[in-house]
Backbone as JSON, one array per atom type, in Angstrom:
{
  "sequence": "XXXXXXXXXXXXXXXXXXXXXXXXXXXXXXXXXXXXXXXXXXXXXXXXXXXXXXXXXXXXXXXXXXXXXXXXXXXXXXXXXXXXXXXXXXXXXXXXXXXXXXXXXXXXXXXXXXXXXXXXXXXXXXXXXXXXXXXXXXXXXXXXXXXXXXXXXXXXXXXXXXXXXXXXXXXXXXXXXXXXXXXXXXXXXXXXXXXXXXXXXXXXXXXXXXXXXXXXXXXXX",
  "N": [[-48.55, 4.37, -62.66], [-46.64, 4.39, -59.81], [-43.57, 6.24, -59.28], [-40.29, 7.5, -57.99], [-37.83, 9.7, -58.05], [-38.17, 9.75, -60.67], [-38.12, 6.9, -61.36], [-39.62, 4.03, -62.35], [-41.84, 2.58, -59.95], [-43.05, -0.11, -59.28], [-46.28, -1.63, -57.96], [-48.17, -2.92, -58.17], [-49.63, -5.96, -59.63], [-49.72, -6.18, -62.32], [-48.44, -3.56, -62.93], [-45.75, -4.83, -62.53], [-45.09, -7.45, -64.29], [-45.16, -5.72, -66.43], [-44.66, -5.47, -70.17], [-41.82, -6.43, -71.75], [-40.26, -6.1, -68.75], [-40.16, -8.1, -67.28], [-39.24, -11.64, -66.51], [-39.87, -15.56, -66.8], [-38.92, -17.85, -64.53], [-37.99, -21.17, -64.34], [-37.51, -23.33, -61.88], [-35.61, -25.96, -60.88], [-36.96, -28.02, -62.37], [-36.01, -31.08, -62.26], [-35.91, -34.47, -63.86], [-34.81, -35.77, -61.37], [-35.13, -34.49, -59.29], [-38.0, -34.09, -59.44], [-39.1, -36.44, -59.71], [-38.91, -37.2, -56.83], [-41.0, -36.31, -55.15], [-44.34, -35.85, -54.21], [-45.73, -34.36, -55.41], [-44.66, -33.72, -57.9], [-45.93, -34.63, -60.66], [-48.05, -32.68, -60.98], [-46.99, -30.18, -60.67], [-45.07, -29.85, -62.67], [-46.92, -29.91, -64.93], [-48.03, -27.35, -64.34], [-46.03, -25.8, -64.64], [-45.36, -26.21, -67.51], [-47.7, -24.97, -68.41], [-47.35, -21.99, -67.49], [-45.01, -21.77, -68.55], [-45.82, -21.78, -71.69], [-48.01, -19.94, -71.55], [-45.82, -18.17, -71.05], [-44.42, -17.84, -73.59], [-45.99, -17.8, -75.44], [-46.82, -14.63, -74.94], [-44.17, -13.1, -75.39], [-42.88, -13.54, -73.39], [-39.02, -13.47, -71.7], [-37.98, -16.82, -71.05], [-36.45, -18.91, -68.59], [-34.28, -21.76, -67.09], [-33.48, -23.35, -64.04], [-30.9, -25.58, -62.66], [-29.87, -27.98, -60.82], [-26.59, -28.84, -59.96], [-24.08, -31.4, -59.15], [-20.93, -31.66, -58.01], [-18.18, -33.85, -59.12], [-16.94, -36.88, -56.74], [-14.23, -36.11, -56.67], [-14.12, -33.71, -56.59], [-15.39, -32.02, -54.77], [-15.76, -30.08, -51.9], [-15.67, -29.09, -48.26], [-18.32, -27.61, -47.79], [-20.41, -28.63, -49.51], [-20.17, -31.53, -49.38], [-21.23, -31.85, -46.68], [-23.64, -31.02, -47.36], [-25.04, -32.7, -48.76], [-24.31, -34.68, -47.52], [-26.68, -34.34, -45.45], [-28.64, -34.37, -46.95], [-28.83, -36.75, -48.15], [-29.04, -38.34, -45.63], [-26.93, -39.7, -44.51], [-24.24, -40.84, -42.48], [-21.66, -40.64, -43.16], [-18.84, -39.1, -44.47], [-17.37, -40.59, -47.03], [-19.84, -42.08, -47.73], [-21.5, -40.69, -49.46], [-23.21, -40.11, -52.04], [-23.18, -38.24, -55.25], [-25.69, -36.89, -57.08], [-26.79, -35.5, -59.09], [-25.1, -35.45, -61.08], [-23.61, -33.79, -64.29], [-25.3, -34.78, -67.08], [-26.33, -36.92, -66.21], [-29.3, -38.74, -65.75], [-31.42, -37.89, -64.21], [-30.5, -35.37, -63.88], [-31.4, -33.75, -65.98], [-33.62, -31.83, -67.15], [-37.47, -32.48, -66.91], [-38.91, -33.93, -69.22], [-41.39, -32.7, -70.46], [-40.44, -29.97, -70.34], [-38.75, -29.39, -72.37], [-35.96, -27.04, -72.77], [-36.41, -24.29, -75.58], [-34.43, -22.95, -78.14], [-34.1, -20.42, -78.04], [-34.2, -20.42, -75.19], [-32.54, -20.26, -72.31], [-30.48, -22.3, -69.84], [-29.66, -22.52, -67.01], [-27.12, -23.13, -64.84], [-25.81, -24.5, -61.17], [-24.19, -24.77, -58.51], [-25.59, -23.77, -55.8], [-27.67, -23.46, -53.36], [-29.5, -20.61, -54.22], [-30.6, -19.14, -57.23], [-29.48, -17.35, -58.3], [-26.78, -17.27, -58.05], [-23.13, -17.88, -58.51], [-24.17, -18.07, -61.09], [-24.76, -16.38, -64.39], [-26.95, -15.53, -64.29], [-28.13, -12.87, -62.98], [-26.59, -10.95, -64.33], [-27.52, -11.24, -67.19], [-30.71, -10.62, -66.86], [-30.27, -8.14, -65.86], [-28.97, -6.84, -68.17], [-30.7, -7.25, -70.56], [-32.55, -5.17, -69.23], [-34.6, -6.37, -67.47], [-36.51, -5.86, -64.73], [-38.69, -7.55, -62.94], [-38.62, -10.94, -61.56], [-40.27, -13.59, -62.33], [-41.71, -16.81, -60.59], [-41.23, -20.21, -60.37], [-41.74, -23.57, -59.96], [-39.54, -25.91, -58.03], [-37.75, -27.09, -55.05], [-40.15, -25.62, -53.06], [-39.17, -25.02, -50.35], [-36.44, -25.2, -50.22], [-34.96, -24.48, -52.46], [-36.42, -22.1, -53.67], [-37.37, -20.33, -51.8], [-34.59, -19.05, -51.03], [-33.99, -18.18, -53.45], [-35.89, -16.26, -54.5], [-35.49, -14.59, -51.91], [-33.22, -13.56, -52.31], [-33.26, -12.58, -55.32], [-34.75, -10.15, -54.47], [-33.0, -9.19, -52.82], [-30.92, -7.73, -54.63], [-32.56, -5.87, -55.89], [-34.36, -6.64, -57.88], [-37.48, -7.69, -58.52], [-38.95, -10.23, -57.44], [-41.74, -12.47, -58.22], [-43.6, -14.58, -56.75], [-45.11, -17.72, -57.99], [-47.29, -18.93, -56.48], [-48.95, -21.53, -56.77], [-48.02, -22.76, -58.56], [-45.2, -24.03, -57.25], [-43.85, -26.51, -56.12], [-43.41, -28.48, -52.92], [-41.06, -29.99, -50.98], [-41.87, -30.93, -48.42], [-44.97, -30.58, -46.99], [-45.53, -29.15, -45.11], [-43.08, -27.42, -44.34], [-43.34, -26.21, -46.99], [-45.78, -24.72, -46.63], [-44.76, -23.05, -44.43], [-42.7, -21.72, -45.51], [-43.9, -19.92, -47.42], [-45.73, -18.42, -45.6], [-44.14, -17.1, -44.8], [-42.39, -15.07, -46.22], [-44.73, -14.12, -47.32], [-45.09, -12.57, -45.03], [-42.51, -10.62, -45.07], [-42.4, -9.73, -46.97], [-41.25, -8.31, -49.72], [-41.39, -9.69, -51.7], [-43.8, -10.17, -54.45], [-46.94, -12.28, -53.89], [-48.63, -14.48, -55.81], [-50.96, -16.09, -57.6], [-51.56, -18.99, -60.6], [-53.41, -18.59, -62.27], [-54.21, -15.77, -61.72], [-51.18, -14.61, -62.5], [-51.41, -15.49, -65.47], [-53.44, -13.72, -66.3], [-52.55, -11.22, -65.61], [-50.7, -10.83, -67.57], [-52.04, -10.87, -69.75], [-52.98, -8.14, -69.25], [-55.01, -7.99, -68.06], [-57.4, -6.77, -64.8], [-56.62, -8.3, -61.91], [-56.9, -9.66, -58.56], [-54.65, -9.78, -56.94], [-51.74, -10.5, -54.94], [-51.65, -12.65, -52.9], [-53.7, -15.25, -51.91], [-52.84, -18.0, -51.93]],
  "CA": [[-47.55, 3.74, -61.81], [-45.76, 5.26, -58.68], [-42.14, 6.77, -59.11], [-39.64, 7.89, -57.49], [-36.18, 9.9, -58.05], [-38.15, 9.19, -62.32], [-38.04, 5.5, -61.73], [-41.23, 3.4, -61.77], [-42.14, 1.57, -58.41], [-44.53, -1.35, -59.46], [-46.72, -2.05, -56.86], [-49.63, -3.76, -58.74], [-48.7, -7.1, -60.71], [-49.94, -6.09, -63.85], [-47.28, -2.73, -63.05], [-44.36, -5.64, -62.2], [-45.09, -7.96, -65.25], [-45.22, -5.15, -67.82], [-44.15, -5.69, -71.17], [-40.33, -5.54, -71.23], [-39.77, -5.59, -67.66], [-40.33, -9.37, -66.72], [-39.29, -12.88, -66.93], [-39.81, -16.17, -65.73], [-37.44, -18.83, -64.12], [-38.86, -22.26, -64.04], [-36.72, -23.27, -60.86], [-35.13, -27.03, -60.66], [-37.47, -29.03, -62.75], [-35.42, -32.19, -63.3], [-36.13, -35.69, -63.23], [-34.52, -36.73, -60.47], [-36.19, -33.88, -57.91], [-39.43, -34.34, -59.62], [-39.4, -38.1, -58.85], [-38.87, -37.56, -55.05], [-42.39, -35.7, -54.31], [-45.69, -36.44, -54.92], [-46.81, -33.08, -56.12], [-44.02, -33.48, -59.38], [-46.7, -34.05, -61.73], [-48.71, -31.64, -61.32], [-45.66, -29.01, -60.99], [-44.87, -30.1, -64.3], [-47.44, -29.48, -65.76], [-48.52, -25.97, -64.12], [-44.99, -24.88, -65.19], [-45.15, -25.84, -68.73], [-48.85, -24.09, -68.64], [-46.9, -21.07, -67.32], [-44.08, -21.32, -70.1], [-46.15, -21.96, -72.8], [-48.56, -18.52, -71.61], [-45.04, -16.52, -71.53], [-43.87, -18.24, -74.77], [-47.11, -16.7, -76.48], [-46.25, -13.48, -74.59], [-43.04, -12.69, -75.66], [-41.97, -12.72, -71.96], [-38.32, -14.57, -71.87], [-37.75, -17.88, -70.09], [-35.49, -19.64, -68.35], [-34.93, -22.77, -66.23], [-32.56, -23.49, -63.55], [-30.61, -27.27, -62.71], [-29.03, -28.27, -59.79], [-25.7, -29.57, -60.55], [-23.55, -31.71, -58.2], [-19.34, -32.0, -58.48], [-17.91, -35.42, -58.94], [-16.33, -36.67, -55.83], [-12.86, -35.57, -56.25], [-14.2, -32.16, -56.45], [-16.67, -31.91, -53.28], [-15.47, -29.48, -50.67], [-16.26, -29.74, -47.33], [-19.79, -27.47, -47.67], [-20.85, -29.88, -51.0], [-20.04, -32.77, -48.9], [-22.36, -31.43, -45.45], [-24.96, -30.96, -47.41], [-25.12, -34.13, -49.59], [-25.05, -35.9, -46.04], [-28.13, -34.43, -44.84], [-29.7, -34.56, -48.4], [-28.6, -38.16, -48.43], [-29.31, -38.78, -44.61], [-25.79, -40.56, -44.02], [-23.58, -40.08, -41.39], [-19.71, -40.61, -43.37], [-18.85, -38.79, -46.21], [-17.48, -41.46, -47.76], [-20.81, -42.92, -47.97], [-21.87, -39.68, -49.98], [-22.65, -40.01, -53.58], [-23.09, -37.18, -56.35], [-27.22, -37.26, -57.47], [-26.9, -34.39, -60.13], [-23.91, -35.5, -62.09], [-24.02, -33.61, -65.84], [-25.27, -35.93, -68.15], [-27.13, -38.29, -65.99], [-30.57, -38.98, -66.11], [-31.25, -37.14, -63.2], [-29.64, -33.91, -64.05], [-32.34, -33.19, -67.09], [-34.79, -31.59, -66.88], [-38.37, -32.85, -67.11], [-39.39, -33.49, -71.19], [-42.23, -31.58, -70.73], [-40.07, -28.91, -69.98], [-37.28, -28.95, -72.68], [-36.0, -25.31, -73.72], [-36.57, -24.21, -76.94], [-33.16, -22.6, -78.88], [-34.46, -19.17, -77.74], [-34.41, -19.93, -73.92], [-31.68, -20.84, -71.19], [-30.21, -22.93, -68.49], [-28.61, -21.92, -65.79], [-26.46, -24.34, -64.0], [-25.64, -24.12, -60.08], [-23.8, -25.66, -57.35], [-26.06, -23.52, -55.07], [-29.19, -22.97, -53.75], [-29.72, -19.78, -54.98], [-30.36, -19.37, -58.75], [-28.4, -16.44, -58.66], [-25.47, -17.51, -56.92], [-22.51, -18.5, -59.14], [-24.39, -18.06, -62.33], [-25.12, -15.73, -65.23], [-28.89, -14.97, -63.98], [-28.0, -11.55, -62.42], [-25.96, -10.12, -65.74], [-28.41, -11.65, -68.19], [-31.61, -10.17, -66.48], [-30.07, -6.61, -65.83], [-28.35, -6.74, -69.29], [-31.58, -7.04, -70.81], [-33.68, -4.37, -69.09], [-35.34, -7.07, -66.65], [-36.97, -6.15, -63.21], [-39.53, -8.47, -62.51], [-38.31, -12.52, -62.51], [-41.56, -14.54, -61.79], [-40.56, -18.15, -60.11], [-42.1, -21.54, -60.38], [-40.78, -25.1, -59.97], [-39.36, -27.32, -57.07], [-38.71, -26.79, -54.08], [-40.38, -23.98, -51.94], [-38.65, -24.66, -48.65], [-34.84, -25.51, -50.58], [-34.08, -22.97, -53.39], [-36.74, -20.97, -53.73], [-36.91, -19.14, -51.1], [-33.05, -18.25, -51.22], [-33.64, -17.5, -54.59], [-36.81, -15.3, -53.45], [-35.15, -13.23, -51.12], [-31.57, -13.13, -53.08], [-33.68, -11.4, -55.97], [-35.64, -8.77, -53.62], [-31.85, -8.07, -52.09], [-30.33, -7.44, -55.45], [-33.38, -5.07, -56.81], [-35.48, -7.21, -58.91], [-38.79, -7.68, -58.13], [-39.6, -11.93, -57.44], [-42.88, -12.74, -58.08], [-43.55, -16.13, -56.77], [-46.55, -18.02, -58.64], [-47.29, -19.85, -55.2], [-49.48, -22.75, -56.71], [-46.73, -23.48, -59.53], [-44.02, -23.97, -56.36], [-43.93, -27.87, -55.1], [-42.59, -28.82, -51.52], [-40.83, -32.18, -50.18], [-42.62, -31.19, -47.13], [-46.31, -29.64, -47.05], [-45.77, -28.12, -43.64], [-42.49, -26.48, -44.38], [-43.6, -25.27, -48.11], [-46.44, -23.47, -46.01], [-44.41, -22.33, -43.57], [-42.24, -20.46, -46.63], [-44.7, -19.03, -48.3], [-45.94, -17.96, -44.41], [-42.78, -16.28, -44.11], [-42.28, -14.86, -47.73], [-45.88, -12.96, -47.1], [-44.76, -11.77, -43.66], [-41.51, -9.9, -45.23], [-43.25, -8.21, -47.99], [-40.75, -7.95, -50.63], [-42.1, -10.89, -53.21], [-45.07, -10.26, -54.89], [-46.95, -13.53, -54.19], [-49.62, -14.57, -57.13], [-51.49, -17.59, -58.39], [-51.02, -19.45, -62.0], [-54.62, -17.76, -63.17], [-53.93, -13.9, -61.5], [-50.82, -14.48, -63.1], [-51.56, -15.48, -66.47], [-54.77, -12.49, -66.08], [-51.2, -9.92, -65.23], [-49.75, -10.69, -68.71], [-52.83, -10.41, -70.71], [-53.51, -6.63, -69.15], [-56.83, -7.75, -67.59], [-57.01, -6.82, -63.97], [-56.42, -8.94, -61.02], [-56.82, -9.4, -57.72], [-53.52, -10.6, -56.49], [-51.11, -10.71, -53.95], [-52.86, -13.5, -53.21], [-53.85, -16.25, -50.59], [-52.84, -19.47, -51.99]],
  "C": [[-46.87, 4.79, -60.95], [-44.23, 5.18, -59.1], [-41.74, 7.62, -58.29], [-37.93, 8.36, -57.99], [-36.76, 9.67, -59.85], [-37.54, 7.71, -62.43], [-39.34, 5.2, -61.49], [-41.54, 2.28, -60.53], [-43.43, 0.72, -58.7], [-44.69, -1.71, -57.74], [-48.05, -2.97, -57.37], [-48.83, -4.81, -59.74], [-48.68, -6.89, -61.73], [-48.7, -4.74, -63.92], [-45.88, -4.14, -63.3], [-44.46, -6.14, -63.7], [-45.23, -7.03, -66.39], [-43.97, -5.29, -68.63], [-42.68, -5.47, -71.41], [-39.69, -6.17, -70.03], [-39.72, -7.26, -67.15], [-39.8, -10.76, -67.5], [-39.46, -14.14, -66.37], [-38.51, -17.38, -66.12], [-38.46, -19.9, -63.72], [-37.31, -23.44, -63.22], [-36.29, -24.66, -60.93], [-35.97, -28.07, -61.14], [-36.72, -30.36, -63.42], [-35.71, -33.4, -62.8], [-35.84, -36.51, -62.05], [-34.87, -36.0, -59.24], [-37.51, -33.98, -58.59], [-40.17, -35.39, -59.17], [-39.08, -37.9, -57.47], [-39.57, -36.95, -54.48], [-43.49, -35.52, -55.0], [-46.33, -35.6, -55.9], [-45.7, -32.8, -57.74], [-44.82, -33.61, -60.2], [-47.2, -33.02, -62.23], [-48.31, -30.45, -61.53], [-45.15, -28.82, -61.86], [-45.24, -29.35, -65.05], [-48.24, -27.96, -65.7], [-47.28, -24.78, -64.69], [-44.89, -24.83, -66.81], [-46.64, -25.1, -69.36], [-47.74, -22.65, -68.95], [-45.95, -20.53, -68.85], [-44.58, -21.27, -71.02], [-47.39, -20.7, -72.73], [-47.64, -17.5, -72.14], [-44.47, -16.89, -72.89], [-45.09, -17.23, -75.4], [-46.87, -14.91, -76.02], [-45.38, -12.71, -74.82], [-42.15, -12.37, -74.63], [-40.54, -13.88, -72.44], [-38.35, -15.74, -70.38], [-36.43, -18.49, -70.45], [-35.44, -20.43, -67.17], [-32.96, -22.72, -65.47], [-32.32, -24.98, -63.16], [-29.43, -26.72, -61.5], [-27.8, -29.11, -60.3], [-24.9, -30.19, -59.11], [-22.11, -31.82, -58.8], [-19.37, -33.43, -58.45], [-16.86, -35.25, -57.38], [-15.12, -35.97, -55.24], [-13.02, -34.11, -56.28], [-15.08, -31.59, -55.21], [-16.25, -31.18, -52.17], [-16.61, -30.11, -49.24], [-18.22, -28.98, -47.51], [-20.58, -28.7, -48.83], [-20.58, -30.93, -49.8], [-21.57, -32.97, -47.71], [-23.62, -31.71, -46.39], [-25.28, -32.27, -48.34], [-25.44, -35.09, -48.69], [-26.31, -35.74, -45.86], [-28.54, -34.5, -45.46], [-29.84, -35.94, -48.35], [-28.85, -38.66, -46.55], [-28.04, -39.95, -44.46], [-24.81, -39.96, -42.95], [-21.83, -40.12, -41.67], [-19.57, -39.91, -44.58], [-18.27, -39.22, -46.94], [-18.62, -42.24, -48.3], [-21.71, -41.93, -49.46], [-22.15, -40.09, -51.59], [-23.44, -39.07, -54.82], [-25.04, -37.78, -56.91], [-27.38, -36.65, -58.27], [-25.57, -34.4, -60.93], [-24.48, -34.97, -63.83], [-24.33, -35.05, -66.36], [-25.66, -36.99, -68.27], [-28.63, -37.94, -65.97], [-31.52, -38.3, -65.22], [-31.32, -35.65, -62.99], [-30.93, -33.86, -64.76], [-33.55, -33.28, -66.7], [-36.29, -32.41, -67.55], [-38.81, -33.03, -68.48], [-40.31, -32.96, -71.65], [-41.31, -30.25, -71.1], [-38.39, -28.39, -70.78], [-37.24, -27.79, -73.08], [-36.03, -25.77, -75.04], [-35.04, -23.57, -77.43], [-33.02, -21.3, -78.24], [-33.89, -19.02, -75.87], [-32.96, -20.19, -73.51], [-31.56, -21.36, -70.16], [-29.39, -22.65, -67.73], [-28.45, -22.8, -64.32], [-25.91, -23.85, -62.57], [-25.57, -25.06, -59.45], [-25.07, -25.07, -56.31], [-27.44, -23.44, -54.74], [-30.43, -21.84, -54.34], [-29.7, -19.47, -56.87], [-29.61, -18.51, -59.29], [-26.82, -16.47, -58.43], [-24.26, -18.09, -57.63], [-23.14, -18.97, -60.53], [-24.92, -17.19, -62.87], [-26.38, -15.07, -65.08], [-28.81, -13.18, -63.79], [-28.24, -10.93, -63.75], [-26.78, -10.2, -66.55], [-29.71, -11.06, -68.08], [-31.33, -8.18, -66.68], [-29.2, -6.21, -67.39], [-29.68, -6.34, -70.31], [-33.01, -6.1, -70.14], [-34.5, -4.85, -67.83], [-35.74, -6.77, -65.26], [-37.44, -6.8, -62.65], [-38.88, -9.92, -62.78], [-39.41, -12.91, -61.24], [-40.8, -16.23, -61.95], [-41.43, -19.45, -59.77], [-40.88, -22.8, -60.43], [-41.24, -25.79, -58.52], [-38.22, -26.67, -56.42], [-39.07, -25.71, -53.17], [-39.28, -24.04, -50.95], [-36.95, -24.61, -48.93], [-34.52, -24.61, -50.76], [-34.96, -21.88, -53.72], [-36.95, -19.93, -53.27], [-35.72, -18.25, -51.33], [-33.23, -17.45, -52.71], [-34.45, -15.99, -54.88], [-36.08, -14.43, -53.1], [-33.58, -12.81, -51.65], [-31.83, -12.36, -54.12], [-33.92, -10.15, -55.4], [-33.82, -7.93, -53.17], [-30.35, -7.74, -53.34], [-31.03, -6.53, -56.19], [-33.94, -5.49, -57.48], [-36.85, -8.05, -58.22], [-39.52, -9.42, -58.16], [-41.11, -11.94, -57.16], [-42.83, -14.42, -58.25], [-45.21, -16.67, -56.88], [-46.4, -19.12, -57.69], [-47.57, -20.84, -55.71], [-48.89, -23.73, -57.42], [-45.38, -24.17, -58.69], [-44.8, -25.46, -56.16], [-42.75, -27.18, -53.58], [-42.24, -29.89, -51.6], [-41.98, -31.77, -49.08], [-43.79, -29.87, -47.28], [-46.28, -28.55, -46.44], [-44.56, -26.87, -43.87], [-42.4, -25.7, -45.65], [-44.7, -24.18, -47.3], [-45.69, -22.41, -45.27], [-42.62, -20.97, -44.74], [-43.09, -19.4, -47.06], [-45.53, -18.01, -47.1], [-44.85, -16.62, -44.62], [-42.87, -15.24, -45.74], [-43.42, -13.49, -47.57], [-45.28, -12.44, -45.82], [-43.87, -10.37, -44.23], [-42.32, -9.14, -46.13], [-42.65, -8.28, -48.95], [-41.06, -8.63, -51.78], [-43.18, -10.32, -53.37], [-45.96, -12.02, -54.71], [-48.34, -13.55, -55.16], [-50.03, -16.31, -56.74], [-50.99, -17.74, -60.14], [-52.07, -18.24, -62.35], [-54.63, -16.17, -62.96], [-52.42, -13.81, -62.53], [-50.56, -14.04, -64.72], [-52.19, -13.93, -66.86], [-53.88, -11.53, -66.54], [-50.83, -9.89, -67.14], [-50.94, -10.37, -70.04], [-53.61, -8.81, -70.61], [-55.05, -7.09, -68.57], [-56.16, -7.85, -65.69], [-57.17, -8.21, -62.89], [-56.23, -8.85, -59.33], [-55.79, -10.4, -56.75], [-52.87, -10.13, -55.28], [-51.46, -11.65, -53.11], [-52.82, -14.15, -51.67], [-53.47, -17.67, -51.12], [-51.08, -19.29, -50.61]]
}
């Protein structure tokens, strides 16, 4: 591995994902964004592949949930964006889609944690952004957080390039990522490869990374 200054500079996936150094984030899998795009099944089930590789791995996991305020708490940004989420034009008309506790909010039952893992709750689109992810990652040693879920063009990006500009190394398992929209999940993952700073992968180069066999990644999906 390349260093610098006696730090190690992963540049190969199987460097990023070494033992120790990595974890993944299985990004907004909950019933009520899974049900609003076609490709939720199969996102499902490529993520609980994924978790159930790093579960045998000893890598840690963790999942992130979109949370919404109840009305009387909704500033004006929470409100904006609830309109255009909700395509209304009053924000009285507005109403809360990620309330704790509804049916909605929880995540997929493929995809319940085990005692071991965590959730990490967020008003934002970033998974880092107003929650514990940062501290918890760099507390534990963590450089690498590998990123799967729902949706490319929403939160993962932000969450993407909010890792890379905090020092930890996002590896995004492209084929594990759904879109609402085909054209603008491409046109992420377009962009994403342009900048450089993600590692981008597949599920199977992935998996390959954690078992030490090589791979030929950075990939094309």
């Amino acid at each position: 591995m390349h260093s610098i200054h006696g730090l190690p500079v992963a540049i190969s996936l199987e460097e990023a994902c070494g033992r120790g150094r990595l974890a993944l984030l299985i990004y907004d899998m909950q019933v009520g964004i899974c049900s609003q795009v076609s490709c939720g099944p199969a996102i499902t089930e490529a993520c609980r592949r994924l978790r159930d590789h790093c579960r045998a791995a000893g890598v840690p996991v963790a999942y992130s949930r979109h949370l919404s305020l109840p009305v009387h708490w909704m500033g004006a940004s929470q409100t904006r964006t609830a309109m255009a989420w909700q395509r209304v034009d009053n924000p009285a008309s507005v109403k809360p889609w990620f309330l704790r506790d509804t049916a909605g909010f929880e995540l997929a039952a493929e995809l319940t944690p085990r005692d071991d893992e965590f959730v990490f709750d967020k008003l934002a689109m970033s998974a880092f952004e107003g929650t514990p992810l940062q501290f918890a990652l760099r507390d534990r040693g963590i450089t690498t957080l590998a990123i799967c879920g729902i949706a490319l063009e929403i939160g993962i990006e932000p969450t993407v390039r909010h890792a890379a500009d905090l020092g930890i190394v996002p590896v995004l398992i492209a084929d594990a990522c759904g879109a609402g929209s085909e054209e603008a999940g491409q046109r992420t993952l377009d962009q994403l490869r342009f900048i450089g700073d993600a590692m981008m992968t597949n599920e199977a180069a992935f998996c390959a990374a954690l078992n030490g066999a090589p791979s030929e990644t950075s990939l094309s999906a």
